[in-house]
FITOR-492617 format. One line per 4 residues: number of its first residue (from 1); their letters; for each residue x, y, z of C-alpha. Coordinates in pm, 1 decimal, decimal comma. Each point is the difference from the previous one (the first is absolute). Layout:
BEGIN
NUM) a) X:Y:Z | ...
//
This chain:
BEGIN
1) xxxx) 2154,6:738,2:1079,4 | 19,1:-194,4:-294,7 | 91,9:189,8:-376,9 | -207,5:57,5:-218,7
5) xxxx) -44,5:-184,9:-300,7 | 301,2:118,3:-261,5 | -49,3:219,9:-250,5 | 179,8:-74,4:-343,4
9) xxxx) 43,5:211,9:-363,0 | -151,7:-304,6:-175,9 | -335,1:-57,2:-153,3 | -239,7:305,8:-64,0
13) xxxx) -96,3:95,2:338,8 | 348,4:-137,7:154,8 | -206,0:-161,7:285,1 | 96,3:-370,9:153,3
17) xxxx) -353,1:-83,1:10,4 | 91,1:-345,4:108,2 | 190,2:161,2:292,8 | -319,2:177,7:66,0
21) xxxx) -227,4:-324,6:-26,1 | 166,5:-132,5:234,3 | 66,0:245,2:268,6 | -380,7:105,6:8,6
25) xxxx) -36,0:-416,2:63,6 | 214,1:5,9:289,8 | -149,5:317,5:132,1 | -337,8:-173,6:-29,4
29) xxxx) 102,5:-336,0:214,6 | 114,8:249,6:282,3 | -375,0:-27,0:44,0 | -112,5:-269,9:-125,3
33) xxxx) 281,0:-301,7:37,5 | -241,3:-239,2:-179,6 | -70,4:207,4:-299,2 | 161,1:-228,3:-263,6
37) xxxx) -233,9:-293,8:117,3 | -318,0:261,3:-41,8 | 97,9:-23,4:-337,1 | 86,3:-371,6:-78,6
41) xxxx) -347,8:-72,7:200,2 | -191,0:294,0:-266,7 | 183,5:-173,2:-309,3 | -75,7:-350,3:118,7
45) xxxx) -375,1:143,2:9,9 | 6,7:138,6:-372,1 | 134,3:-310,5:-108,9 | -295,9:-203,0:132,4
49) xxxx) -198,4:219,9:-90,3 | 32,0:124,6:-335,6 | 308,5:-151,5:-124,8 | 363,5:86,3:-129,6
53) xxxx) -68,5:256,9:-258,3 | -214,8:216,5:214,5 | -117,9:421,0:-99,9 | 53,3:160,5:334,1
57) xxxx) -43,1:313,8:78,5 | 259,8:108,8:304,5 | -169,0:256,8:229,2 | 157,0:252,9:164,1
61) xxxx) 323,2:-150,9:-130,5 | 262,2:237,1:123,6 | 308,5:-134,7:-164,9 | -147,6:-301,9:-182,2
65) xxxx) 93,4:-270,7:351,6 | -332,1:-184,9:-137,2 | 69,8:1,3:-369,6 | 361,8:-62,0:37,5
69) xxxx) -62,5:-340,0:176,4 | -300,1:-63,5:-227,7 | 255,1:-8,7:-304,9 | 247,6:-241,4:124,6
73) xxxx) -247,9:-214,7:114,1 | -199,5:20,3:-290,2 | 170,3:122,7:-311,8 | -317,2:18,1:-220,5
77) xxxx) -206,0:254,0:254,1 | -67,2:316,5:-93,0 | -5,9:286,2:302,0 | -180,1:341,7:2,6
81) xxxx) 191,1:194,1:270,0 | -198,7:271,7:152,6 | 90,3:248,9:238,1 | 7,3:421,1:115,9
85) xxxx) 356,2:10,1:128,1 | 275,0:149,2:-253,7 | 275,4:-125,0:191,5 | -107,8:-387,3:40,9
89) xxxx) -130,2:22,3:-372,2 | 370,9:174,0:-105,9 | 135,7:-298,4:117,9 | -308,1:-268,0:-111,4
93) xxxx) 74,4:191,1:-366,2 | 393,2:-39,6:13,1 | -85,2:-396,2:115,3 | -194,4:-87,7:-309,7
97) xxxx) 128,1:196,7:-239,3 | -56,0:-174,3:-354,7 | -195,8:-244,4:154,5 | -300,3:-48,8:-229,3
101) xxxx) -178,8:-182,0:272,8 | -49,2:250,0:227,2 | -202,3:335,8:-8,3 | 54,2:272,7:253,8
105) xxxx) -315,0:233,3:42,4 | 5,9:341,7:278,6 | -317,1:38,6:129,9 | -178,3:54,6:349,2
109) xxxx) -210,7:-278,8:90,6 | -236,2:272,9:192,3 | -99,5:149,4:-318,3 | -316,2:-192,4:-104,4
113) xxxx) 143,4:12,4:-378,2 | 326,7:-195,1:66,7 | -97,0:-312,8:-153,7 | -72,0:190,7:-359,1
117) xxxx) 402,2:31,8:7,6 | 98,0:-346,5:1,1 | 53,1:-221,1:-341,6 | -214,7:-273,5:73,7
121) xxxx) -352,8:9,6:102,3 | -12,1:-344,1:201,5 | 287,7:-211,4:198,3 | 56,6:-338,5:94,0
125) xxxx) 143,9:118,7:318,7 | 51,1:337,1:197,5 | 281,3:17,3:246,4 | 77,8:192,3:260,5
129) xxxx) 227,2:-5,6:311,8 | 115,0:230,8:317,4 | -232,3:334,4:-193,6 | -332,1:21,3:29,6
133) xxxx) 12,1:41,0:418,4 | 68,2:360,0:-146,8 | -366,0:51,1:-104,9 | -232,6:49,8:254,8
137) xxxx) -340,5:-259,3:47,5 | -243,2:200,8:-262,1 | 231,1:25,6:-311,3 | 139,7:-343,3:94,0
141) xxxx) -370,2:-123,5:-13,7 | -54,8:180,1:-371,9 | 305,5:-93,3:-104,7 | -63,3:-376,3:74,0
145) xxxx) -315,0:91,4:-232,8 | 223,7:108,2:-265,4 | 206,7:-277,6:-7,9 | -265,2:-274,6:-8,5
149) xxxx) -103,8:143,5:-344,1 | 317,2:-38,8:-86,4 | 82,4:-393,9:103,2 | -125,5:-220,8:-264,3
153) xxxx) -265,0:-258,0:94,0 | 236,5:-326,6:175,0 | 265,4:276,1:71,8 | 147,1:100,4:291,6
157) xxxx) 112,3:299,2:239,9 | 246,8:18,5:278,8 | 70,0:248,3:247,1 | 324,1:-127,2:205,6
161) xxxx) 10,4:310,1:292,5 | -41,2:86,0:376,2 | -325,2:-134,5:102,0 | -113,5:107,3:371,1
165) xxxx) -251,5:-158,9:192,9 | -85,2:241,3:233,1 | -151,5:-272,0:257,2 | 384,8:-151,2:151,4
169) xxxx) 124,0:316,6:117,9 | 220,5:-250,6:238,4 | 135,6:-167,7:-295,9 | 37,5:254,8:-230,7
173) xxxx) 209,8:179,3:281,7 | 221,0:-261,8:54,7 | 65,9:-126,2:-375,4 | 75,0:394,2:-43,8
177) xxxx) 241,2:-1,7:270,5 | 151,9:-312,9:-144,4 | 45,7:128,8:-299,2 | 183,7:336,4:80,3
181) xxxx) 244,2:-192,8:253,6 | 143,1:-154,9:-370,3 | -51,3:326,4:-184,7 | 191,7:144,4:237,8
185) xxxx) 266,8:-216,1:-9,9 | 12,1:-20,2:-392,3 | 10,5:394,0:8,0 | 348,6:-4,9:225,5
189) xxxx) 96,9:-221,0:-236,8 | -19,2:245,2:-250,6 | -313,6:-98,5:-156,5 | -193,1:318,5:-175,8
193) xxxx) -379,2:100,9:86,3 | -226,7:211,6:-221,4 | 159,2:331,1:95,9 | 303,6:-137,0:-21,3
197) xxxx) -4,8:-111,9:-343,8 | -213,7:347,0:-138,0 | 322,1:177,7:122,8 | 217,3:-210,9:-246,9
201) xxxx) -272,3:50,1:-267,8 | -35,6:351,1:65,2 | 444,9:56,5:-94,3 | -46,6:-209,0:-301,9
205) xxxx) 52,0:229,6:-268,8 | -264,2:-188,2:-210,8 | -239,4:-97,1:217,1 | 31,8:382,3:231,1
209) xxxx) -281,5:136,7:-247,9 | -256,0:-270,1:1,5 | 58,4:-54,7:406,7 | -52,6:365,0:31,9
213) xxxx) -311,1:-63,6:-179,1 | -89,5:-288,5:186,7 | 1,7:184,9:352,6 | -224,1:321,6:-172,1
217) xxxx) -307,5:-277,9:-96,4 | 10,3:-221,5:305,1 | 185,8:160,0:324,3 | 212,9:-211,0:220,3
221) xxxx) -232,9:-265,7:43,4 | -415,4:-19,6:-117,8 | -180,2:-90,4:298,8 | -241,2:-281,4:-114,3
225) xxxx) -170,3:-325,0:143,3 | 98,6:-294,6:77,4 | -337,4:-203,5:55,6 | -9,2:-388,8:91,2
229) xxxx) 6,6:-270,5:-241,5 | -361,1:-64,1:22,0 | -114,0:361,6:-76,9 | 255,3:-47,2:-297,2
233) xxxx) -226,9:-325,1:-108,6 | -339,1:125,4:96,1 | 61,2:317,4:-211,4 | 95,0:-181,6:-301,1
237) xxxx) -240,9:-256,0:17,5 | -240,1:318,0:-0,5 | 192,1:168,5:-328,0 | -52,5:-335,7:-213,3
241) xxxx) 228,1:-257,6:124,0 | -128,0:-370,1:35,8 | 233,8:-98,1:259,6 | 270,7:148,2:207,6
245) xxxx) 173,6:-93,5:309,3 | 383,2:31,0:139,1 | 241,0:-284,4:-194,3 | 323,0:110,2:207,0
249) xxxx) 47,6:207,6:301,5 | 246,0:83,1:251,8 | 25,9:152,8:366,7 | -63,6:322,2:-180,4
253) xxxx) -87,8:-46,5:-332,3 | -243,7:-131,4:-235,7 | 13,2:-118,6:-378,4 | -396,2:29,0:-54,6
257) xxxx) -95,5:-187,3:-330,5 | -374,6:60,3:-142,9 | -114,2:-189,7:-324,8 | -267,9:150,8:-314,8
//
């Protein structure tokens, strides 16, 4: 199994958060091999969208993967980061550290107050990838409302995640299959998965507490949704969005994109 990120004296938590960064990243492609280009696609679509020097606010952000690309590629964004888990906002918090541009908020997004937490009361553009499958279709659907109050008029949101259309059972079945043949083979490689990489988080003397934390609010895993693409457009067309449609997708995922 591969170590754990090291642990150092320096700094005031004594954390390698880069370290961190990057082995949740490589945890993440175990699954989804195609990730980074998720995110180039989702940038390429701000850009075009609403420019360089966009106010986003990052949802569900876990340990800031969205607003840490947003920055390089665009230096003069600002990011709202907002998220439940303690042990992926530890880590988000250790990232950006000093970093006037970005503004870490806890909240649940089930709680129908959420929003009243965040600085800002409209966005250019809300993000999110690989996190809201873990809501089931009903808050998902009032959620979507909350967010289209949020998007400015010409702005944009995008939900990059596992999509499911229910009507290729054949396909689906054999893109699955496909997909766990090189999942396997990455794993005997040495390649972590979820549990895997909890473990590690879990013997981190920093990040023990907050992971502890983590596993109290949400379990193992929250057993949510994973609707098609076109209930994912339908439903936000229905909460206030002009247009919305699919800008990027592959075998098993889909970067949905809907427009104020």
């Amino acid at each position: 199994m591969t170590d754990a990120p090291t642990t150092t004296t320096t700094g005031t938590t004594g954390a390698d958060w880069g370290a961190w960064q990057e082995s949740w990243d490589r945890q993440q492609e175990w699954y989804m091999p195609d990730r980074e280009e998720r995110f180039r696609i989702m940038l390429d679509m701000v850009e075009a969208l609403v420019g360089t020097a966009p106010r986003v606010l990052d949802l569900a952000c876990g340990t800031g993967s969205i607003t840490a690309r947003l920055l390089a590629r665009f230096p003069d964004a600002v990011s709202t980061g907002v998220d439940l888990d303690p042990a992926l906002l530890a880590i988000a918090e250790g990232t950006f550290a000093g970093d006037d541009r970005v503004t870490l908020v806890t909240a649940d997004l089930k709680d129908p107050e959420w929003t009243a937490r965040l600085p800002y009361d409209s966005y250019d553009a809300v993000l999110t990838a690989t996190a809201l499958h873990w809501l089931h279709s009903e808050p998902l659907a009032a959620l979507y409302g909350q967010v289209a109050e949020l998007v400015r008029d010409g702005g944009v949101f995008m939900n990059a995640d596992h999509m499911i259309d229910d009507s290729t059972p054949r396909i689906n079945a054999a893109e699955r299959a496909r997909r766990h043949r090189g999942m396997d083979q990455a794993k005997a490689a040495g390649a972590l998965d979820w549990a895997d990489w909890w473990q590690l988080a879990a013997q981190d003397p920093v990040l023990a507490g907050p992971t502890a934390r983590r596993f109290e609010i949400y379990g193992e895993h929250a057993e949510g949704d994973m609707p098609s693409a076109a209930w994912h457009a339908r439903v936000l067309r229905e909460k206030g969005f002009g247009e919305a449609r699919a800008v990027w997708c592959s075998p098993s995922d889909t970067l949905l994109l809907a427009l104020k």
